[in-house]
PDB file of N, CA, C and O in Angstrom:
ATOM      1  N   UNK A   1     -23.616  10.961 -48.654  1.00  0.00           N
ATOM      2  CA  UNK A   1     -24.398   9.860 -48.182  1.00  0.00           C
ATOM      3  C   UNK A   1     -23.449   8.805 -47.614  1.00  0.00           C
ATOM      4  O   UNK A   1     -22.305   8.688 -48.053  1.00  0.00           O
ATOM      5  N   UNK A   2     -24.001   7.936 -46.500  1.00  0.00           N
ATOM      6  CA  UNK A   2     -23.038   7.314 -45.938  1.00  0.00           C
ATOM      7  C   UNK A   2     -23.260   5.958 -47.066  1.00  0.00           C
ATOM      8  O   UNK A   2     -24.120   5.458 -47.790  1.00  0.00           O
ATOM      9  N   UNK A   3     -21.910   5.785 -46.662  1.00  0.00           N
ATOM     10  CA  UNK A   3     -21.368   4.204 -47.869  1.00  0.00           C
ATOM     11  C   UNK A   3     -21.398   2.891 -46.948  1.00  0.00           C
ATOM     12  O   UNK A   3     -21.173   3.100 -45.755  1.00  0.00           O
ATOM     13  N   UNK A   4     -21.594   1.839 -47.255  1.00  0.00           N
ATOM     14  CA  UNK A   4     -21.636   0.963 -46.136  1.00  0.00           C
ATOM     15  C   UNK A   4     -20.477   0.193 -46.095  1.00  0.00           C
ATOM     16  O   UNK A   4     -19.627  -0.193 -46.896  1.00  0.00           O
ATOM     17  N   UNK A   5     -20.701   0.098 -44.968  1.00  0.00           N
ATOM     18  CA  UNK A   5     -18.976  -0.825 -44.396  1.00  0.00           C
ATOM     19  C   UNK A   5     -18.998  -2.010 -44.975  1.00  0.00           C
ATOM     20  O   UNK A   5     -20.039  -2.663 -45.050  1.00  0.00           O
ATOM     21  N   UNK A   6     -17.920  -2.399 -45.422  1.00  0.00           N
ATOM     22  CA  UNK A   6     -17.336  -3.258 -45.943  1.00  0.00           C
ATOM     23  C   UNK A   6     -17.232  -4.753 -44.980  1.00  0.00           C
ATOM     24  O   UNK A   6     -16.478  -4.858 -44.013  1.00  0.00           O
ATOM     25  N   UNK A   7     -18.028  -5.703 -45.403  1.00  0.00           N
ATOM     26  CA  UNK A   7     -18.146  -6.879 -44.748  1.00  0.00           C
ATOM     27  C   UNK A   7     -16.549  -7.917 -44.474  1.00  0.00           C
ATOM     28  O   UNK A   7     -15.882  -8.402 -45.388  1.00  0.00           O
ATOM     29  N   UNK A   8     -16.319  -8.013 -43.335  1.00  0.00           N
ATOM     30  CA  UNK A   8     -15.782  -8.891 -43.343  1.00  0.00           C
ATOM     31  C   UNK A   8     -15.344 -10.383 -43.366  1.00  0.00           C
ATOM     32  O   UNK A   8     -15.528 -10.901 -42.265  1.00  0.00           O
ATOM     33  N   UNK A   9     -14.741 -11.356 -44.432  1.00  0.00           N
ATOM     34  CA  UNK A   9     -15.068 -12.698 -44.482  1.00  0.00           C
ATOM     35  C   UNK A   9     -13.781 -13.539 -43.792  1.00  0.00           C
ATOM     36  O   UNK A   9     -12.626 -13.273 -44.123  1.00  0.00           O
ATOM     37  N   UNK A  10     -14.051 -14.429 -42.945  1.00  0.00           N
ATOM     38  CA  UNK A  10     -13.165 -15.523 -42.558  1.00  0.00           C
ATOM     39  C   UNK A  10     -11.924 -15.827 -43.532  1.00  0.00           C
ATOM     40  O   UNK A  10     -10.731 -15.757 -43.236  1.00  0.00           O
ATOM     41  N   UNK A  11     -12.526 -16.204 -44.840  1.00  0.00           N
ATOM     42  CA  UNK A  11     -11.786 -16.498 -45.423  1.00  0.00           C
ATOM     43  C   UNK A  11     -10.625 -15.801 -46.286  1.00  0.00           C
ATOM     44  O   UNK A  11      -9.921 -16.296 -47.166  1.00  0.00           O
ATOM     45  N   UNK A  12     -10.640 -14.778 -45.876  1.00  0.00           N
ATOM     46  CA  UNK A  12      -9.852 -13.304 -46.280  1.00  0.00           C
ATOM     47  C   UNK A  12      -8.102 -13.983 -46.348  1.00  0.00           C
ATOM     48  O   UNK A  12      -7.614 -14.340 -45.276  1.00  0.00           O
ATOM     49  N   UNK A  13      -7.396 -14.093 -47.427  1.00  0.00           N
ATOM     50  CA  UNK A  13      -6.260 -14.639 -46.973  1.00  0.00           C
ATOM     51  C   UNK A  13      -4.831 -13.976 -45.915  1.00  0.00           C
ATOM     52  O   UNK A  13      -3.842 -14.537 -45.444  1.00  0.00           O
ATOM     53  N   UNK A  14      -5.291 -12.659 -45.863  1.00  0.00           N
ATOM     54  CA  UNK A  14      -4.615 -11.730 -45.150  1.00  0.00           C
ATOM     55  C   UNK A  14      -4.737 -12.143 -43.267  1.00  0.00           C
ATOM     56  O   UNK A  14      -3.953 -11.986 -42.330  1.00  0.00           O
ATOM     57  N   UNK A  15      -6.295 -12.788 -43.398  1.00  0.00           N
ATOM     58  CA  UNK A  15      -6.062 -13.230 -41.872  1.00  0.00           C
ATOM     59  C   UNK A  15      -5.947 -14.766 -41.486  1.00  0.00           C
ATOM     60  O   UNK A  15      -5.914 -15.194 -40.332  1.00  0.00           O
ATOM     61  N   UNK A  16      -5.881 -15.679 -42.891  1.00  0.00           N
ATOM     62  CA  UNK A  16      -5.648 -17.179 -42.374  1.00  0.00           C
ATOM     63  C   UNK A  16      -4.567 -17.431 -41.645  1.00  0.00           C
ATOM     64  O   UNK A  16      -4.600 -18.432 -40.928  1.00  0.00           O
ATOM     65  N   UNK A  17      -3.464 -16.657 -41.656  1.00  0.00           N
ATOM     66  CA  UNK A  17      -2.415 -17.240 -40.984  1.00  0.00           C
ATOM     67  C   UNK A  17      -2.504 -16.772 -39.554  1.00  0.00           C
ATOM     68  O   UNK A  17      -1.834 -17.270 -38.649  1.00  0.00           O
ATOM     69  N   UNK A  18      -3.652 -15.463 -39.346  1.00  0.00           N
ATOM     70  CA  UNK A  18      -3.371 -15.289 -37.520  1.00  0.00           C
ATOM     71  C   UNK A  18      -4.341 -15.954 -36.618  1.00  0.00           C
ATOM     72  O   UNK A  18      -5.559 -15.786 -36.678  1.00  0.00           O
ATOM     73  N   UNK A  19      -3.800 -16.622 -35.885  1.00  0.00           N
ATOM     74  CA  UNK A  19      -4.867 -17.278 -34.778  1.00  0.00           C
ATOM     75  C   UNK A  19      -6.052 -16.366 -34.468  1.00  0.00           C
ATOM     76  O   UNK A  19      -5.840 -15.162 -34.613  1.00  0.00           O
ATOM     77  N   UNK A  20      -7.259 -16.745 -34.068  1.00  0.00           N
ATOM     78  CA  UNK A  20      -8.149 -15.731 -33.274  1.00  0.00           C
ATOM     79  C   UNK A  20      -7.487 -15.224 -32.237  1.00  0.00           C
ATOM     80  O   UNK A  20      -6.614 -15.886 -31.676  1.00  0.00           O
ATOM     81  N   UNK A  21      -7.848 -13.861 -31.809  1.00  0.00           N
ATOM     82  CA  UNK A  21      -7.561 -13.667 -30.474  1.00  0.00           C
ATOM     83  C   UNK A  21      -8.346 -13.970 -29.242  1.00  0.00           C
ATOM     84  O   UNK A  21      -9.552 -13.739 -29.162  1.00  0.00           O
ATOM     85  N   UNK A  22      -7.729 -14.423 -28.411  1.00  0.00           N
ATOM     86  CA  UNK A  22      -8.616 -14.706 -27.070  1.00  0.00           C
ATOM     87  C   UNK A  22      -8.266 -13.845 -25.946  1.00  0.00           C
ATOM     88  O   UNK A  22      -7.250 -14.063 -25.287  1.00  0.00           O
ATOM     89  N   UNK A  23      -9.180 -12.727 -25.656  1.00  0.00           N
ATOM     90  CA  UNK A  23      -8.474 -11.825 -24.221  1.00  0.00           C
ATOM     91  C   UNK A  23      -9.363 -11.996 -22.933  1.00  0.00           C
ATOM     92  O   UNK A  23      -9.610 -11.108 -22.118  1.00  0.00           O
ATOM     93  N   UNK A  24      -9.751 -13.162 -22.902  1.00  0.00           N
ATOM     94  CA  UNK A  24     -10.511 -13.041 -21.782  1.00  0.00           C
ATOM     95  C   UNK A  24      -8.849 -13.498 -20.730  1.00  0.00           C
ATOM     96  O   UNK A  24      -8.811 -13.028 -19.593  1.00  0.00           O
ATOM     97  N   UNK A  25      -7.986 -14.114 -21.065  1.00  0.00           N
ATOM     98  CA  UNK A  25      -6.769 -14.421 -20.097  1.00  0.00           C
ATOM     99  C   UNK A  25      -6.294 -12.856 -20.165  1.00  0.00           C
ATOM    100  O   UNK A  25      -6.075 -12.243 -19.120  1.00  0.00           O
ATOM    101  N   UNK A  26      -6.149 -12.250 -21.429  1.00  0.00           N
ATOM    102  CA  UNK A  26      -5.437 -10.657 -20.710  1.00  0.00           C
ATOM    103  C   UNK A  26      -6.105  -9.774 -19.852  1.00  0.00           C
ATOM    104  O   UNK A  26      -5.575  -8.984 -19.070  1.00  0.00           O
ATOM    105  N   UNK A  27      -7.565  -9.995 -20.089  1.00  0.00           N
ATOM    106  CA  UNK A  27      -8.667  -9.158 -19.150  1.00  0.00           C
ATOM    107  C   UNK A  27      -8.443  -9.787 -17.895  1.00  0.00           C
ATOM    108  O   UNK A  27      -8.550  -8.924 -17.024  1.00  0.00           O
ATOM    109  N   UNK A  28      -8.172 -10.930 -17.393  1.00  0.00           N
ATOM    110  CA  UNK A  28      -8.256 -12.106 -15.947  1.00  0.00           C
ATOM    111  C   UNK A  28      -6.820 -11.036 -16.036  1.00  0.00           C
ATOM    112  O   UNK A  28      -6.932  -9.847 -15.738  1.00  0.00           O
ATOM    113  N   UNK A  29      -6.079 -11.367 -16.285  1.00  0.00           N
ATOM    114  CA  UNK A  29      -4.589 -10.683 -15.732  1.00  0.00           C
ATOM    115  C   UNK A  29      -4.562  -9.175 -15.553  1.00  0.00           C
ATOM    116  O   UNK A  29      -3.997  -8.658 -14.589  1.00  0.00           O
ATOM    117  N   UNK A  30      -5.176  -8.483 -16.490  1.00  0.00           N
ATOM    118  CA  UNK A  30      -4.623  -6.855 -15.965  1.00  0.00           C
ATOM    119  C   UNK A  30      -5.971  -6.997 -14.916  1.00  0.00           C
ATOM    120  O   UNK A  30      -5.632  -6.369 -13.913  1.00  0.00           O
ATOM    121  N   UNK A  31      -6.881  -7.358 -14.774  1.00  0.00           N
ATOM    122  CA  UNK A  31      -7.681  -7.532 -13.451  1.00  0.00           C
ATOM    123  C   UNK A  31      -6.763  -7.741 -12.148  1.00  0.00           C
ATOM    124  O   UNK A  31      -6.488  -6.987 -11.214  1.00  0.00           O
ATOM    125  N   UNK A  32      -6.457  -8.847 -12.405  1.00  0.00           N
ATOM    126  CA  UNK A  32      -5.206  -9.422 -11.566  1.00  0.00           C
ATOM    127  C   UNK A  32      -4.254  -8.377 -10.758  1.00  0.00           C
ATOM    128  O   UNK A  32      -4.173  -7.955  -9.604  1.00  0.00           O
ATOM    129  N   UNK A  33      -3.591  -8.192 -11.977  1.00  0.00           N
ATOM    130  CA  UNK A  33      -2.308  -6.838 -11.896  1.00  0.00           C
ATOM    131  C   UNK A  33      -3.060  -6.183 -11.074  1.00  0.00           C
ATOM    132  O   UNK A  33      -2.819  -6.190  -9.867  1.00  0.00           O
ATOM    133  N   UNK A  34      -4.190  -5.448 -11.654  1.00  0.00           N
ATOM    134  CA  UNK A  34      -5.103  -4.128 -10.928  1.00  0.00           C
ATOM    135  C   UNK A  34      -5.027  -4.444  -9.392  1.00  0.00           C
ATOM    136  O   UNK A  34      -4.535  -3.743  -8.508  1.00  0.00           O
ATOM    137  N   UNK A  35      -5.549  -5.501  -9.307  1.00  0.00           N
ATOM    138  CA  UNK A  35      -5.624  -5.731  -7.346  1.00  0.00           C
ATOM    139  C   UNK A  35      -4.827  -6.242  -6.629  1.00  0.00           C
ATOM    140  O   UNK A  35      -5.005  -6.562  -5.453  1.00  0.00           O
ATOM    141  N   UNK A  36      -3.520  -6.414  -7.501  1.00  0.00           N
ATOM    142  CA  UNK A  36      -2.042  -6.776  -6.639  1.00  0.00           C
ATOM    143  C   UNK A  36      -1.667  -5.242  -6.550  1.00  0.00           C
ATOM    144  O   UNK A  36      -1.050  -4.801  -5.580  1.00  0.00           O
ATOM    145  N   UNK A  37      -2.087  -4.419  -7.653  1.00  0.00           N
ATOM    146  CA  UNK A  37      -1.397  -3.358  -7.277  1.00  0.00           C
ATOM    147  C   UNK A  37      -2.214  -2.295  -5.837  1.00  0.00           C
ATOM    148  O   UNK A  37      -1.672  -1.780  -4.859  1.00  0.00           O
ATOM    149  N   UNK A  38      -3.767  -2.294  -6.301  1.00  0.00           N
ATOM    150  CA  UNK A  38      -4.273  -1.739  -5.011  1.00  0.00           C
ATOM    151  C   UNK A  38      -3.968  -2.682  -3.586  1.00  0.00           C
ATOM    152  O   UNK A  38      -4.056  -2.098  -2.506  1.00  0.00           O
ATOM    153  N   UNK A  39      -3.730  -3.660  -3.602  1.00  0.00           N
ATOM    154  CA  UNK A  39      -2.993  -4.547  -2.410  1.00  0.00           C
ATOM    155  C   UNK A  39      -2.103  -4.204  -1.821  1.00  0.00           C
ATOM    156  O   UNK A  39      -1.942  -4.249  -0.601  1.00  0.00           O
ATOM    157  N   UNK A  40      -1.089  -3.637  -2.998  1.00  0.00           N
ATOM    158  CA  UNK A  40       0.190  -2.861  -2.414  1.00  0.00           C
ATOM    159  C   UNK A  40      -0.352  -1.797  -1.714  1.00  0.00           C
ATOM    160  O   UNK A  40      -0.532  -1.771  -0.497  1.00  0.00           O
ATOM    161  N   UNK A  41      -0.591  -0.977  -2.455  1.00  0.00           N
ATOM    162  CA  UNK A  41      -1.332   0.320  -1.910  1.00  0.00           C
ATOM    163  C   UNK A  41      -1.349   1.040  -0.910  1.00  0.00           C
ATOM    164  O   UNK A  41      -0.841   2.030  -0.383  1.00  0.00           O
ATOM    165  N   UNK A  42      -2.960  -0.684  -0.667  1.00  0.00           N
ATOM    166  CA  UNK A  42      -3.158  -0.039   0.881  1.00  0.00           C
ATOM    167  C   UNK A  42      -2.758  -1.164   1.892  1.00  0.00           C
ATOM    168  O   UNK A  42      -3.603  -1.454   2.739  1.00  0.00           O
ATOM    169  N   UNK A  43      -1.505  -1.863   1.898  1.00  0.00           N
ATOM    170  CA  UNK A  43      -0.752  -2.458   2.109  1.00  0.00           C
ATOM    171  C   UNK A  43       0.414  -1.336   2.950  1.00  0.00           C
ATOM    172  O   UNK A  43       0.839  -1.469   4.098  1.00  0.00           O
ATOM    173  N   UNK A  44       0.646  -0.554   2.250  1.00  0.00           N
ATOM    174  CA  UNK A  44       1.907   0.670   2.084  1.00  0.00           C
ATOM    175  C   UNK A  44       1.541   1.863   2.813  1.00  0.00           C
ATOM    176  O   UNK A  44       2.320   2.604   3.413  1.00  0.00           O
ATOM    177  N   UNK A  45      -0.131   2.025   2.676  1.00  0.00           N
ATOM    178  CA  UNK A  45      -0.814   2.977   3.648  1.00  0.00           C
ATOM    179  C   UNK A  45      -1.077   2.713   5.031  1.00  0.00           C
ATOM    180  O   UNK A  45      -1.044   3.531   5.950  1.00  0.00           O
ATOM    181  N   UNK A  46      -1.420   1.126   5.107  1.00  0.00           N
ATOM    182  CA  UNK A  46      -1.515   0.309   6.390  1.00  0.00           C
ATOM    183  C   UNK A  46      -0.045   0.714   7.091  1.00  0.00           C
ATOM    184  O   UNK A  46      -0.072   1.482   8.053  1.00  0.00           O
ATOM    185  N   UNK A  47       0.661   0.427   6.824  1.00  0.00           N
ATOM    186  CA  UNK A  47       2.040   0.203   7.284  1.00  0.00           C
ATOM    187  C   UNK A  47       2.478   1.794   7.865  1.00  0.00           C
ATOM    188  O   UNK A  47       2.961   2.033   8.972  1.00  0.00           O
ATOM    189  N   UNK A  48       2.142   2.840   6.725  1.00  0.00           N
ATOM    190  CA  UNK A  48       2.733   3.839   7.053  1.00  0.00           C
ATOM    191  C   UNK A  48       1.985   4.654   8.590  1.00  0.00           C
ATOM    192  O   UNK A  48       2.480   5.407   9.430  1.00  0.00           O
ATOM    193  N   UNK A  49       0.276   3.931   8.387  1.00  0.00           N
ATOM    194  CA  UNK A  49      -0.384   4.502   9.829  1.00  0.00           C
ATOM    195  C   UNK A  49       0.377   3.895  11.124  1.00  0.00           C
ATOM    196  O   UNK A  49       0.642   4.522  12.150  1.00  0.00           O
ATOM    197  N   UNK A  50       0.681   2.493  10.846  1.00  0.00           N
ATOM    198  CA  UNK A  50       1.150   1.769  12.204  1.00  0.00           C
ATOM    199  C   UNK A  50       1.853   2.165  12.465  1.00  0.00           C
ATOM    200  O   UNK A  50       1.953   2.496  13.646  1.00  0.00           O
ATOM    201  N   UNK A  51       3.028   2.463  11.395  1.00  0.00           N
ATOM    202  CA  UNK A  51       4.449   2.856  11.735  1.00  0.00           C
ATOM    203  C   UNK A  51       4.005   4.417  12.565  1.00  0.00           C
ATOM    204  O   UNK A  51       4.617   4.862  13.536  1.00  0.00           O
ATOM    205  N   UNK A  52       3.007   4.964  12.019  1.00  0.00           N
ATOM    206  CA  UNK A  52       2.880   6.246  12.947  1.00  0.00           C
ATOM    207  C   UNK A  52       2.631   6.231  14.507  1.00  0.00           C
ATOM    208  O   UNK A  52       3.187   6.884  15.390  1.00  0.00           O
ATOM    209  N   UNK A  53       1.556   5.222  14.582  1.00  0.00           N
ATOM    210  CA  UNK A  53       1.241   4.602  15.958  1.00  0.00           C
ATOM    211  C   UNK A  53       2.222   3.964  16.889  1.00  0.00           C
ATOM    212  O   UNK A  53       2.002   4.062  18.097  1.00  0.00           O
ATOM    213  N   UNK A  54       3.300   3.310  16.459  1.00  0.00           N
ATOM    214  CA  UNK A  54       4.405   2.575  17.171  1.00  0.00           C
ATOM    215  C   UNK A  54       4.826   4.092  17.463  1.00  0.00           C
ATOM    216  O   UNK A  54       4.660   4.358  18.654  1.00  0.00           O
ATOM    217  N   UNK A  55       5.451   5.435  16.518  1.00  0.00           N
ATOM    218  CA  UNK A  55       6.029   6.364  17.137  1.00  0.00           C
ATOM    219  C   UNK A  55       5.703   6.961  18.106  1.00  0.00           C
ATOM    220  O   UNK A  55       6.553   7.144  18.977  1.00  0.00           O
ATOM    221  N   UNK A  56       4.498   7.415  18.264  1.00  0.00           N
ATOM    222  CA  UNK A  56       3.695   7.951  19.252  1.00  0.00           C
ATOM    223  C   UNK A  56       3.437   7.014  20.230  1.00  0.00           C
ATOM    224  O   UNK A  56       2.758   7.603  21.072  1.00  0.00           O
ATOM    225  N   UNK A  57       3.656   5.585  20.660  1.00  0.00           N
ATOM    226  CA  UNK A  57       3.321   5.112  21.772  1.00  0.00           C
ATOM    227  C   UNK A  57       4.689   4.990  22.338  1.00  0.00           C
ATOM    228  O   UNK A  57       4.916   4.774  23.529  1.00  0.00           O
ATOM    229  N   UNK A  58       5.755   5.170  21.239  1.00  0.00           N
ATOM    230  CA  UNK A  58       7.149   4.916  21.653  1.00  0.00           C
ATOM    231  C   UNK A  58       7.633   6.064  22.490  1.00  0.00           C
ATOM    232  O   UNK A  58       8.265   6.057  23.546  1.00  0.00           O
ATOM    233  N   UNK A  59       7.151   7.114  21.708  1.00  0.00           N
ATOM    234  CA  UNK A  59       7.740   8.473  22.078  1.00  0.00           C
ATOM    235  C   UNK A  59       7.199   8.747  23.727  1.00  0.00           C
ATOM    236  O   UNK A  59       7.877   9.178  24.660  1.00  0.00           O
ATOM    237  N   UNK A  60       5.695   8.326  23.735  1.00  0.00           N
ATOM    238  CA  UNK A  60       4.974   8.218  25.254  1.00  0.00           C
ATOM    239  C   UNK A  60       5.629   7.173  25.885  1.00  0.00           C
ATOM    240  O   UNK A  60       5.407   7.368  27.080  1.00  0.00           O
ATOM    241  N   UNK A  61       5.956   6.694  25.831  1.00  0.00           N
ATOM    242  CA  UNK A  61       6.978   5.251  27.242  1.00  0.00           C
ATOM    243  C   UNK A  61       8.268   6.193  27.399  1.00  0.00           C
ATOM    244  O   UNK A  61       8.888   6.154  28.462  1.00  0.00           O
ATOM    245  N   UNK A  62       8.668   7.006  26.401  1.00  0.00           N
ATOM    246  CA  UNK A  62      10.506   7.554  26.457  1.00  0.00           C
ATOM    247  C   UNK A  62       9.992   8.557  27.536  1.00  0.00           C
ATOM    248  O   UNK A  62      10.435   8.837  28.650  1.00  0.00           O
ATOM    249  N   UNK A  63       8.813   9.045  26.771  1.00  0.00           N
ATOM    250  CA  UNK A  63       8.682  10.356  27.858  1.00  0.00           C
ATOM    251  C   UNK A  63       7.796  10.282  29.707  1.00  0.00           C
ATOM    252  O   UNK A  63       7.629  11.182  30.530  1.00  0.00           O
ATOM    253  N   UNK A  64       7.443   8.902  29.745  1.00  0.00           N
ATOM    254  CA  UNK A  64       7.012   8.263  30.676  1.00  0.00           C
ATOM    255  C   UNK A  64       8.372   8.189  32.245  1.00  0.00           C
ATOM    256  O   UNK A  64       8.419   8.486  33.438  1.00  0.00           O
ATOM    257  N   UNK A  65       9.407   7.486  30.978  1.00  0.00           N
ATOM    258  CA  UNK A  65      10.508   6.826  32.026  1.00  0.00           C
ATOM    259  C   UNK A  65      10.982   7.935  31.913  1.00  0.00           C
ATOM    260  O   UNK A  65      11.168   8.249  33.088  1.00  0.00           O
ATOM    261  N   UNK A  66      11.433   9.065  31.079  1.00  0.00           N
ATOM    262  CA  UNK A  66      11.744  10.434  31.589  1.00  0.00           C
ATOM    263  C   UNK A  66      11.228  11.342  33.025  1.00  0.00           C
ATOM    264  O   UNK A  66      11.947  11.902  33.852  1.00  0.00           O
ATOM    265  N   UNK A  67      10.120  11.279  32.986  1.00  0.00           N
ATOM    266  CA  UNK A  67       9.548  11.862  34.212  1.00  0.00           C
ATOM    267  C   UNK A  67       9.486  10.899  35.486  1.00  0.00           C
ATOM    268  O   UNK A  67       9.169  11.252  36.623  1.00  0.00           O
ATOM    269  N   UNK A  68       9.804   9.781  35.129  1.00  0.00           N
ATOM    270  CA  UNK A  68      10.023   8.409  36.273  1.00  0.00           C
ATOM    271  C   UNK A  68      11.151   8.966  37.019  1.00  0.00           C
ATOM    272  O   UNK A  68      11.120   9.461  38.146  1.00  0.00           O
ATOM    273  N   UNK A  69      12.089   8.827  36.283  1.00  0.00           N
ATOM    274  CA  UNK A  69      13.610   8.741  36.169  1.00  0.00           C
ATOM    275  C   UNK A  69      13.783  10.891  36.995  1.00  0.00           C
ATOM    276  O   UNK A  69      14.331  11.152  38.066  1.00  0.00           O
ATOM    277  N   UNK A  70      13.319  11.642  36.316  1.00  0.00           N
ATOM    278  CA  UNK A  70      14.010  13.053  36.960  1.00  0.00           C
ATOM    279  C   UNK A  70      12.733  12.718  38.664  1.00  0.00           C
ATOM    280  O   UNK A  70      13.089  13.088  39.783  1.00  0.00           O
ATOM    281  N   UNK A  71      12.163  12.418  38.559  1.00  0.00           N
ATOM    282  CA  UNK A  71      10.841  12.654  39.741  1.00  0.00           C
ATOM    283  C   UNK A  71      11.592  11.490  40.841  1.00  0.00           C
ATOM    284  O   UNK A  71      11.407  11.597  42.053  1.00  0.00           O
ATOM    285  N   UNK A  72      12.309  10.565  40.352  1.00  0.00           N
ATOM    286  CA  UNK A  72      13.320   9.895  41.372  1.00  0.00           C
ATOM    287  C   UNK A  72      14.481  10.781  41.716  1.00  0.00           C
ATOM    288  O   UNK A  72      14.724  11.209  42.844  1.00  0.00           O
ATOM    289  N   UNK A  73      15.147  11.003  40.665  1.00  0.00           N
ATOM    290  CA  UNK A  73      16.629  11.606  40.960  1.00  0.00           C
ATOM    291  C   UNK A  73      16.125  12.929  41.942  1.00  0.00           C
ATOM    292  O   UNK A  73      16.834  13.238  42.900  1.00  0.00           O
ATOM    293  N   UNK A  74      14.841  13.704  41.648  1.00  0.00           N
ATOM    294  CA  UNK A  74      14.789  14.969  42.207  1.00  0.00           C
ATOM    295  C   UNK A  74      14.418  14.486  43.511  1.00  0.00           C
ATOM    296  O   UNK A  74      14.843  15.297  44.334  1.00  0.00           O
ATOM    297  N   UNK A  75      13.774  13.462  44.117  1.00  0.00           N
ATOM    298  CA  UNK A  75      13.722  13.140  45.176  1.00  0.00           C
ATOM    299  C   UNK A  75      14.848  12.693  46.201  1.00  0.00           C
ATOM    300  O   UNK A  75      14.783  12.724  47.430  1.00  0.00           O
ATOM    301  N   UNK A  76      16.041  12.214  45.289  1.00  0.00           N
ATOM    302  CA  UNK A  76      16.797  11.365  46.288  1.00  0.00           C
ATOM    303  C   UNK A  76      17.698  12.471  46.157  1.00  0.00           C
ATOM    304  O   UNK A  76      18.841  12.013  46.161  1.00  0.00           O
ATOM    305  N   UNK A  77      17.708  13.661  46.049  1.00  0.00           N
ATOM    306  CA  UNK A  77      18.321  14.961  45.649  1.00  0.00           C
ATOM    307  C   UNK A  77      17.829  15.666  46.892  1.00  0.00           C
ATOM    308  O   UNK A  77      18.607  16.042  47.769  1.00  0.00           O
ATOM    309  N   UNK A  78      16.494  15.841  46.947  1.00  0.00           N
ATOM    310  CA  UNK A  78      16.384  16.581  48.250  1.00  0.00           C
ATOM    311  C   UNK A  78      16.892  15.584  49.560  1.00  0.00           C
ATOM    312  O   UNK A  78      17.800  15.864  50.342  1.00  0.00           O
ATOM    313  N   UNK A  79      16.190  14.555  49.572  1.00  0.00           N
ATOM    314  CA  UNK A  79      16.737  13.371  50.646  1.00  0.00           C
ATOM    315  C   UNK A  79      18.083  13.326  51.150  1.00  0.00           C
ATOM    316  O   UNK A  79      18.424  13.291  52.332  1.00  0.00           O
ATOM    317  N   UNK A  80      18.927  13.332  49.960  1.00  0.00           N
ATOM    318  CA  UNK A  80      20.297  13.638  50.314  1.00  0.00           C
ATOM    319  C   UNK A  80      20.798  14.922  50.343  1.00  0.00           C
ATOM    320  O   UNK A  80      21.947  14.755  49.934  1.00  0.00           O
ATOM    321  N   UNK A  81      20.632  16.361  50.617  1.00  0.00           N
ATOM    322  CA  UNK A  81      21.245  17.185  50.317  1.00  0.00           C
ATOM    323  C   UNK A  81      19.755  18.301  51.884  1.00  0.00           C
ATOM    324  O   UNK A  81      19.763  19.508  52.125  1.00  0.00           O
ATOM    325  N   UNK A  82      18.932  17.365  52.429  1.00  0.00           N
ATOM    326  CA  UNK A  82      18.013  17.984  52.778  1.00  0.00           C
ATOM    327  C   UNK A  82      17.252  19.184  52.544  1.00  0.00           C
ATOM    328  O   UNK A  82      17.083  20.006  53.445  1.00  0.00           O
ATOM    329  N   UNK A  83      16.658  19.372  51.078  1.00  0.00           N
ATOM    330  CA  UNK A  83      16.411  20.401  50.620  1.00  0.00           C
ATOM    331  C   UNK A  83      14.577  20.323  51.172  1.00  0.00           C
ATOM    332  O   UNK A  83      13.813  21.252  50.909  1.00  0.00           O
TER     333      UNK A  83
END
């Protein structure tokens, strides 16, 4: 048969000396923590797409002035050499 729990009293001398606890400041903080850390996150995910996007628009201008650059030289190639 179940026994019943044992009541607890304030005046218990085992707990006069500890303050109450209050966690509504540790709950506000690991809250806190929680959305500095998803901040990082997608902070770190943001960054890593752009950084993808700068490559690919970079890589298209290199390969732009590449075909600038041979589509001149091959011209002033025939021009001079009368091909």
């Amino acid at each position: 048969m179940a026994q019943p729990q044992a009541e607890r009293r304030d005046d218990d001398p085992a707990n006069a000396d500890e303050p109450p606890l209050d966690t509504s400041d540790a709950i506000r903080a690991a809250y806190r923590f929680q959305r500095a850390k998803r901040h990082v996150r997608d902070e770190r995910r943001r960054r890593t797409q752009l950084a993808g996007v700068r490559f690919a628009v970079t890589l298209a201008a290199l390969v732009f002035v590449f075909v600038v650059l041979s589509l001149t030289v091959w011209a002033e190639v025939q021009r001079a050499f009368g091909l």
